[in-house]
N, C-alpha and C positions, 0 to 999 in steps of 0.2 A: 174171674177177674184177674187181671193181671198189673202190678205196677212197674214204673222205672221213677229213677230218682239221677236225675241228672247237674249237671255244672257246664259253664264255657270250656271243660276240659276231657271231660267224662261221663259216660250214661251207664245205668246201672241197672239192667235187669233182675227185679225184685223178686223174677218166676224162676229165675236159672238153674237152681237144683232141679227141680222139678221138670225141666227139658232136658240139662243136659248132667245132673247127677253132680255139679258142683258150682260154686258163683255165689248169690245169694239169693233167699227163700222169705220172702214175706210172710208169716205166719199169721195163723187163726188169732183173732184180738186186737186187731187196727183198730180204734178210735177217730174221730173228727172227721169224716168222711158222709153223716148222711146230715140233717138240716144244725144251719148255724146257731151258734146263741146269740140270744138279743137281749139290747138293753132296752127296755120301755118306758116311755115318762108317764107316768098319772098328777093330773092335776088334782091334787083334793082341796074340797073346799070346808064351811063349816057344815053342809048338811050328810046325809048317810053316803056310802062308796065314792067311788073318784070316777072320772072321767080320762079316757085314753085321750093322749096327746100326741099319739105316733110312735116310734123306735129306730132305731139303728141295729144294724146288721153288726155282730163282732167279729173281727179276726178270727180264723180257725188253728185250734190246736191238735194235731196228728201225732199219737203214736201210731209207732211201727214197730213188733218184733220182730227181728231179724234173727237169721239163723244162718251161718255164712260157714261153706264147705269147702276145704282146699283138697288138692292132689297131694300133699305134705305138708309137713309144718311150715316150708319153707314158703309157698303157694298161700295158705292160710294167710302168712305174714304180709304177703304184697296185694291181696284181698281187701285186708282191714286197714291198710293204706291207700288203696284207691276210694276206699268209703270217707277214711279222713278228707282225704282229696277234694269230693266231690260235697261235704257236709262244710268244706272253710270256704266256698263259696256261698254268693248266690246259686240257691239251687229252682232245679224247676222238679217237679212231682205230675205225674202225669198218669193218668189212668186210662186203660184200654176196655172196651166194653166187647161186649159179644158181636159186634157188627166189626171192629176193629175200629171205628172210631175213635180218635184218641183227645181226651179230655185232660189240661195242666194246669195249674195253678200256680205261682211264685211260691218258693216257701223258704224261711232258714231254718238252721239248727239251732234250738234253743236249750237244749239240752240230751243226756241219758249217753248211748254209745259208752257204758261202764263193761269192760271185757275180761275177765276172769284168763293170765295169761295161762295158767296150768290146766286149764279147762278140758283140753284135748289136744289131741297132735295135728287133727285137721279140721278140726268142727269150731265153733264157737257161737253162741246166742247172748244177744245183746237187742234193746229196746231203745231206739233213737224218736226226740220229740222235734217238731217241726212247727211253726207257728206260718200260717200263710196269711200276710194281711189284707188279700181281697176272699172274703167267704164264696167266690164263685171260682167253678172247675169252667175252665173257656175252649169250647171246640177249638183245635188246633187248624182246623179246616175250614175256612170261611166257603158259606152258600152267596152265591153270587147269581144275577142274572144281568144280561146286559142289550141293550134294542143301537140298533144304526152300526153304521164300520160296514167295510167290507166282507168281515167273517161272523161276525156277529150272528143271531139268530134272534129269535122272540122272547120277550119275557114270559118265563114258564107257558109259553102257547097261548099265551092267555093276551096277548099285544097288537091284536090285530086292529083296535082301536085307535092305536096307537102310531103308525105308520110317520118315517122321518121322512120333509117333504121339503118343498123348496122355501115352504114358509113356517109353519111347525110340529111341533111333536105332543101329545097330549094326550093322556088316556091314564086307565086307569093299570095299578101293575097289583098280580098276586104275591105276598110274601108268608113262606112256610117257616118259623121259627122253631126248630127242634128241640129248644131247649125247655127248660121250665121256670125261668125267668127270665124277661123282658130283655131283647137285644136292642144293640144300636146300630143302624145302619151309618154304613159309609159310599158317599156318593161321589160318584168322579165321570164328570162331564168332560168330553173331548169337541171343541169347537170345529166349527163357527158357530154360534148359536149369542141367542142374549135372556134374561130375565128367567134364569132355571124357579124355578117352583116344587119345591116337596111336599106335599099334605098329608098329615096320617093320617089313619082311620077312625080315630075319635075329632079330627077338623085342626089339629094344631099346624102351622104353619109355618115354613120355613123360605124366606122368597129373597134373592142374590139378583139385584140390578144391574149387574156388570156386562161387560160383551167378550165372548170368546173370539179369538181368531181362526184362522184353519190350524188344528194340531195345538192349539192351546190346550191347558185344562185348568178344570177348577175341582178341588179336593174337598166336600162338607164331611166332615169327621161328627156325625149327634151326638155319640161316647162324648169326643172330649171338647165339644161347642166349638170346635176352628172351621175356620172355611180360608184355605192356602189356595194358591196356584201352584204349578206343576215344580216349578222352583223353590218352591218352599216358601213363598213370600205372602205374607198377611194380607187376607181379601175380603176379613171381617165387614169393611167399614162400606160395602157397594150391601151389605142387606137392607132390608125395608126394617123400619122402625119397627123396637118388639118382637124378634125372633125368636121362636120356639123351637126348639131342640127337642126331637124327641126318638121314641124309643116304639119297639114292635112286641107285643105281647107272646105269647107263649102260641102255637099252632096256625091258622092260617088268618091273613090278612090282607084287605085292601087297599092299598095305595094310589095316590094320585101323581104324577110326577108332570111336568111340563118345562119343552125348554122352545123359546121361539127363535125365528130366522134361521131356520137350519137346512143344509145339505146333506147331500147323501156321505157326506165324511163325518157329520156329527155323530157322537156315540155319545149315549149316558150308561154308566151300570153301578148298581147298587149289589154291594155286599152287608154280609153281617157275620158274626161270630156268633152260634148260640153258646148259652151258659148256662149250667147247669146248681141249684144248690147241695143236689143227694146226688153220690156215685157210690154203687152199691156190685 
């Protein structure tokens, strides 16, 4: 396992002893790193036990002991000021798995970084705590597949149903979610086209009335409910009444997509981020 701890100024290799013999050394005894706490509601009534009423996910708390080697004292010193550096920001926390896929989450400092200045002439161990307010680690790599465009190719091979024609595009599309909680896809259609349609796999729907031009686009973000154009400008109000926003489960799924009137300039492509609750 390997971490880094970063800032808008600064990235922090949390393996660096251990590659190159000085930097800083994540030690055995991280915390907040495999499933979140929850807060859960029970409804009790007046007869025997309660009833679950659902929960919420908590914020996650990370220690880290650190163990930070310099070449001299002097090195030691500009060490525990670029950890300053990068702990008075927003930081990001990012973990690397054995594939080298890299998994991050927002975090601040919320406390620890206590440093014993007599401690040693180039060593020093110190335990800094991190509070991340989304409990998911979010692949840094969005999975993508995209049908129509000139370069384009098939959705995962699987889109041959699905063929951009002079009138429309429709079929069904495969989506592989790596993570172990529920992603959100983001779709970004490139015109001429009109009336895009999303369905997930349990029937939720998502259906945009509008008409693309040639080189338009239209932005559905499911994460955060918006549907933009290419400019950035609000294109909520052409959906069909009742839109459902949704999300793709953990491992492989089915998809419907559909966009009509279309050329062979039309592209739709669908990404996601998976996310992760345990990085281990």
């Amino acid at each position: 396992m390997r971490l880094e701890l970063s800032s808008g100024s600064d990235r922090l290799d949390l393996s660096g002893i251990e590659a190159d013999g000085v930097g800083f050394q994540a030690l055995a005894g991280v915390t907040g790193l495999g499933l979140p706490q929850l807060s859960v509601q029970w409804l009790e009534g007046a007869g025997d036990g309660a009833a679950y009423r659902g929960r919420r996910v908590l914020p996650r708390d990370i220690d880290i002991p650190l163990d930070i080697v310099g070449r001299d004292r002097t090195h030691l010193a500009e060490l525990v000021t670029r950890l300053a550096r990068v702990l008075a920001d927003d930081c990001t926390l990012t973990y690397i798995d054995s594939d080298s896929v890299r998994w991050s989450t927002s975090a601040h400092w919320t406390g620890g970084g206590a440093i014993d200045p007599g401690s040693g002439e180039r060593d020093a161990q110190t335990v800094i705590t991190l509070r991340a307010p989304s409990p998911y680690f979010l692949s840094e790599s969005a999975q993508t597949v995209t049908i129509g465009g000139v370069t384009a190719g098939a959705f995962l091979g699987s889109m041959v149903a699905m063929p951009l024609s002079s009138s429309q595009a429709i079929g069904s599309i495969q989506l592989s979610n790596d993570g172990d909680v529920p992603a959100y896809p983001v779709w970004e259609v490139t015109g001429p086209g009109d009336t895009f349609k999303a369905i997930s796999p349990t029937g939720e729907t998502i259906q945009w009335n509008g008409t693309l031009g040639v080189g338009e686009k239209l932005i559905v973000d499911m994460g955060a409910g918006t549907v933009k154009d290419g400019a950035g400008a609000n294109r909520y109000s052409s959906l069909s009444t009742a839109p459902r926003f949704w999300s793709v489960r953990p491992g492989a799924s089915t998809v419907t997509a559909s966009l009509l009137n279309t050329t062979a300039a039309s592209r739709v492509t669908c990404a996601w981020r998976p996310r992760k609750w345990v990085v281990i």
